[in-house]
C-alpha positions in Angstrom: -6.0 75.1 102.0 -3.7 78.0 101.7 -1.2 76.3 102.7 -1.5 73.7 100.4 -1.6 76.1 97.4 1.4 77.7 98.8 3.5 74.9 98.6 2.2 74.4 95.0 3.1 77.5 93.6 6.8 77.0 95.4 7.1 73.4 93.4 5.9 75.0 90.5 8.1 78.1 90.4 11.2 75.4 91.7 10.7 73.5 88.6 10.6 76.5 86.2 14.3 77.1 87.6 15.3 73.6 87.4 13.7 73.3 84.1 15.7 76.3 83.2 19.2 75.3 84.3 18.5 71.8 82.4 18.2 73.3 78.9 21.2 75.8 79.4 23.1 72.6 80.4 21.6 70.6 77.3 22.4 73.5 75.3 25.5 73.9 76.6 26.4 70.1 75.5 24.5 70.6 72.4 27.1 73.7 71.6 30.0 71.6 72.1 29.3 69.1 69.8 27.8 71.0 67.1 30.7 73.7 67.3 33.4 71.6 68.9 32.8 68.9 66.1 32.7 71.7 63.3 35.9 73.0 64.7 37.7 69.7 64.7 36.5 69.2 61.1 37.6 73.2 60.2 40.8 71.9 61.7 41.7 69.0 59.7 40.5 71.2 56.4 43.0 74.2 57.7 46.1 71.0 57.7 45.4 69.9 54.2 45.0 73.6 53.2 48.7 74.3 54.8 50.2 71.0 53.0 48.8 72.2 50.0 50.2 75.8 50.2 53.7 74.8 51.4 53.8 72.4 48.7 52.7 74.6 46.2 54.8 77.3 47.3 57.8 75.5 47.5 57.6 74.1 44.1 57.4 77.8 42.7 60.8 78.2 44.9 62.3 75.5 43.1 61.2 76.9 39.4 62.3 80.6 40.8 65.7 79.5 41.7 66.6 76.7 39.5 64.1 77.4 36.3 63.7 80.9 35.3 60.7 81.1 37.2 59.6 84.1 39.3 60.3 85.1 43.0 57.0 86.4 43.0 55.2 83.1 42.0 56.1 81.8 45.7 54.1 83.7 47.5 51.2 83.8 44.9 51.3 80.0 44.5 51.2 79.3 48.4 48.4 81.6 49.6 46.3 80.8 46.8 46.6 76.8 47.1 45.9 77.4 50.9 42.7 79.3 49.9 41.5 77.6 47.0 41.6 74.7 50.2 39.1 76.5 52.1 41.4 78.6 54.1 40.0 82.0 55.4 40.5 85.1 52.8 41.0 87.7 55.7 44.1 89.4 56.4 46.4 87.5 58.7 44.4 84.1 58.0 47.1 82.6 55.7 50.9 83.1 56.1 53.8 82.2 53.9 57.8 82.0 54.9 61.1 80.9 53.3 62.7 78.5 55.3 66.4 76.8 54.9 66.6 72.9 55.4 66.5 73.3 59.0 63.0 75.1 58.5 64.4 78.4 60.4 63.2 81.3 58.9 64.7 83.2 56.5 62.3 85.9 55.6 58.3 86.6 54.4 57.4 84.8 50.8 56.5 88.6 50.2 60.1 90.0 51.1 61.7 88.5 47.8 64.4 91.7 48.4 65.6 89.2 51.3 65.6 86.2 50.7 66.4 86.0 47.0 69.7 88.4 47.7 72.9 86.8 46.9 73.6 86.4 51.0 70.2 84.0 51.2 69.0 82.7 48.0 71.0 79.3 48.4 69.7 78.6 52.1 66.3 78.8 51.0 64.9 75.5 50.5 61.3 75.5 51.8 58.1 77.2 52.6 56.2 77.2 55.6 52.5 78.0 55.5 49.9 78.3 58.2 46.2 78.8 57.1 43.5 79.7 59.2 39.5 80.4 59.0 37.2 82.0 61.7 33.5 80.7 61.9 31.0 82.0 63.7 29.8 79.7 66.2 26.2 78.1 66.0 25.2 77.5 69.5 27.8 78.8 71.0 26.7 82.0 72.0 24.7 80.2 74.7 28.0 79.8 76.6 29.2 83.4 75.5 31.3 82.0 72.7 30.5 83.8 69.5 33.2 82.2 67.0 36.1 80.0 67.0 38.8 80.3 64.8 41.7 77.4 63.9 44.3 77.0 62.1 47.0 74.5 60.9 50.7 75.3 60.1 53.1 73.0 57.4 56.3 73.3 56.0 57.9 71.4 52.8 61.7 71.8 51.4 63.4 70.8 48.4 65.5 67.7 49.1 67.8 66.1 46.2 66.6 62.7 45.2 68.9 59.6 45.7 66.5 56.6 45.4 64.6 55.4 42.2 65.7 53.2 38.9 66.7 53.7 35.8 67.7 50.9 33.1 70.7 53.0 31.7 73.7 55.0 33.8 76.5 57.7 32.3 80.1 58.3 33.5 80.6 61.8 34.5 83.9 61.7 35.8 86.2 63.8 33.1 89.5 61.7 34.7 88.5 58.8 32.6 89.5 58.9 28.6 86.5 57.3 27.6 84.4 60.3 29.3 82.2 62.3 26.7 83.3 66.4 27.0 82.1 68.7 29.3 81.7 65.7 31.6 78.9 65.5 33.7 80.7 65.7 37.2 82.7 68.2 39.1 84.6 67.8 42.2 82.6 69.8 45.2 83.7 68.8 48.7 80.7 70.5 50.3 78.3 67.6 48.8 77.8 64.1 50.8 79.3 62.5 47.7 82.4 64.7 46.6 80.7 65.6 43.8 78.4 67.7 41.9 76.7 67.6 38.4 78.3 69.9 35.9 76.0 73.1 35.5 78.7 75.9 35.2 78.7 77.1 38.4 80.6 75.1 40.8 83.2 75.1 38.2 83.3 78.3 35.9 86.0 77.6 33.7 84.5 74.0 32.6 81.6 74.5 30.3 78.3 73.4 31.5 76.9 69.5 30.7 73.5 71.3 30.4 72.3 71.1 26.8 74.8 68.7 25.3 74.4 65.1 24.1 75.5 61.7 25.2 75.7 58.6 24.9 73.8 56.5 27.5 73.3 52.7 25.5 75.6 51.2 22.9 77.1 48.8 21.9 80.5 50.2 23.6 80.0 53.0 26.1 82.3 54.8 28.3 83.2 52.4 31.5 84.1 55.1 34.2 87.8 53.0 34.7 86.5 49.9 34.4 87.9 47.4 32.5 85.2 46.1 30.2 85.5 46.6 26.0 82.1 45.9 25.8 80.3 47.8 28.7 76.4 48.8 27.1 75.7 51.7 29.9 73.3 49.8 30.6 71.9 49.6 34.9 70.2 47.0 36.9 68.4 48.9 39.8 66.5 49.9 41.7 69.4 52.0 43.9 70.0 54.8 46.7 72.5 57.1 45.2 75.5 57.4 46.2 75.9 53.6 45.3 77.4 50.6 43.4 75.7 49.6 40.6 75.7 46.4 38.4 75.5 46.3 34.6 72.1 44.9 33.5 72.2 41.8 31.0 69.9 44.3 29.0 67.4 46.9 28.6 64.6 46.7 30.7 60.7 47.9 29.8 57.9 48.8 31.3 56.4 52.1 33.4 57.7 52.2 36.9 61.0 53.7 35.6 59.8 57.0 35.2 59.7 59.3 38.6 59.9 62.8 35.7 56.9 65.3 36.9 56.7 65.3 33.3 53.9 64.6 31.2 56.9 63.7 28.7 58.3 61.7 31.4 59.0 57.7 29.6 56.9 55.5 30.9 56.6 52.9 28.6 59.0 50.5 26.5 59.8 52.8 24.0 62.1 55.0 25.1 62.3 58.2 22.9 61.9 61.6 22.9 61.0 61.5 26.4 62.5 62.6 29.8 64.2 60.1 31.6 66.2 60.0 35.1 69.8 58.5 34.7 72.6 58.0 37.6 75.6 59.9 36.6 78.6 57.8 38.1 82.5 59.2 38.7 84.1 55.6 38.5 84.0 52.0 37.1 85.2 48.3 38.4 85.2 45.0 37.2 85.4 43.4 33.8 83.1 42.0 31.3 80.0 41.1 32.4 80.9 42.2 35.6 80.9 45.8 35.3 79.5 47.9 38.6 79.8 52.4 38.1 80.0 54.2 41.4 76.6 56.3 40.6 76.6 59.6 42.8 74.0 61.9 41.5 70.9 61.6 39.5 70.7 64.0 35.9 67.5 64.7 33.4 68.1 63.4 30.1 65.6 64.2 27.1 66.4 60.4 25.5 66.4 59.8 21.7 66.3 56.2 20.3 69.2 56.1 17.8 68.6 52.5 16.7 67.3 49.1 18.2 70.4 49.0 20.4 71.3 52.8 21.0 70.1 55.9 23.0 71.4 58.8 23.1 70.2 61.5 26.0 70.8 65.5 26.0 71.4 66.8 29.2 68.5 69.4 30.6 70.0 70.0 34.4 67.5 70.2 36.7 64.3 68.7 36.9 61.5 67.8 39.4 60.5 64.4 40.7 56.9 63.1 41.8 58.4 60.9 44.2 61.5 58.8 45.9 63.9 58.9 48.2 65.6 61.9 48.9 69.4 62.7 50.9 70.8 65.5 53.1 72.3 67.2 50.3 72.0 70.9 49.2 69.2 71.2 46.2 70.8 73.2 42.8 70.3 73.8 39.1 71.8 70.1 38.0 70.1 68.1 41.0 66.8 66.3 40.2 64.6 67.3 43.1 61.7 66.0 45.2 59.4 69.0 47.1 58.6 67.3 50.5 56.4 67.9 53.5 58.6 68.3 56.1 56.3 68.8 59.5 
């Protein structure tokens, strides 16, 4: 009888152990999905919130070096887009760098004394964010792990458009007689095209296109060489700058036009006092209805509607684009520019 109540109290103290060992293993498996599913989920938030800071901050690096707006406004813009994204608000948890096209980095958002000098301020192109939370862990601390922390890293530059459409196009190219003055174009062998649009500082002794008015539709508009009396500046795209493009039979409506991150941006068939995106071309072919303009840069025009068959544009440089595609050229104060995730 002893015996028998011997062997019991064995089973019974055996299955106590096993019993044991099954609910650390059950918690075990129960901490990794609850905490490895909530880190997964933590991961993918940290990604969008390092998009959204390099995006954020690079846009501020466009305004800072093309704009008037400030160097300081990088590094503000980034972090706070990260953390307004869910990213953690510790010290260390989000990160912000300038970065040239190549995304190597130049220096800290935070050390503007860098990479705004005069040595730097035209290789810096992008921003590079990483953003990071730490949670503590829910069951976890079973298997001795009291938090987890992830993270997510992104980078964005600004790359010069050359794809979208446009119903009108503009010579630039002062070798032509029928060019309007300053032109619109300077020679610059460091750009894919041979040329770059006219904002004073490529060329310091031919005043700046930026702020003066031209004609972009009428009845006779310059032809860029061509040989056409009756060319109307009018385009027939969509196109990838640098490019060839026809004459259009006439102007064309409607909202797809418009790539302006402008809330003045045209968008509709009406096309006045609004910002519009126009190729500026250096030279012409063909004759009269067969007029093409070799288009090699894209320029931001405020447009006024003169009368039923005439628009006039000033020229305002610079400008920023939601969308389209963009080339390998260098970004400056005349290019219109796209901000782009890079990695």
């Amino acid at each position: 009888m002893r015996l028998v109540r011997r062997a019991q109290r064995d089973e019974g103290g055996f299955s106590i152990v096993i019993v044991a060992l099954l609910m650390v293993a059950m918690l075990t498996v129960a901490a990794l999905a609850v905490d490895g599913g909530q880190a997964y989920a933590d991961h993918r938030q940290m990604q969008n919130a390092a998009d959204a800071g390099a995006l954020a901050g690079t846009r501020a690096l466009e305004s800072a070096r093309f704009r008037g707006g400030l160097t300081t406004d990088v590094n503000t813009q980034a972090v706070n887009e990260a953390l307004n994204n869910g990213a953690g608000s510790s010290t260390g948890q989000v990160t912000c760098t300038v970065i040239d096209k190549n995304a190597n980095t130049i220096a800290a958002c935070t050390n503007t004394t860098t990479w705004a000098s005069s040595a730097n301020v035209s290789k810096a192109v992008g921003v590079k964010v990483t953003a990071g939370k730490t949670r503590v862990t829910a069951l976890g601390g079973v298997i001795g792990v009291g938090s987890l922390s992830t993270s997510g890293t992104a980078a964005a530059t600004i790359q010069p458009l050359t794809g979208g459409d446009a119903p009108f196009m503009v010579c630039g190219n002062a070798a032509f007689s029928d060019t309007e003055s300053p032109p619109l174009l300077v020679t610059d062998s460091s750009q894919p095209s041979g040329w770059q649009v006219n904002t004073g500082q490529n060329a310091p002794t031919t005043p700046t296109a930026i702020g003066n008015t031209y004609d972009l539709h009428g009845p006779q508009v310059g032809g860029c060489g061509s040989h056409s009396n009756s060319f109307k500046g009018l385009a027939n795209g969509p196109f990838t700058l640098p490019s060839w493009v026809n004459d259009s039979p006439g102007v064309r409506a409607g909202p797809t036009r418009s790539l302006v991150a402008s809330q003045s941006g045209c968008s509709g068939s009406t096309l006045d006092n609004c910002y519009l995106l126009v190729p500026i071309c250096s030279n012409g072919q063909g004759s009269g209805s067969g007029v093409q303009l070799y288009c090699v840069a894209w320029g931001t025009f405020l447009v006024h509607q003169v009368s039923a068959n005439k628009h006039t544009g000033v020229f305002v440089g610079g400008f920023d684009a939601t969308g389209g595609s963009t080339g390998t050229g260098d970004p400056n104060a005349g290019t219109v520019n796209v901000v782009k995730l890079i990695q």
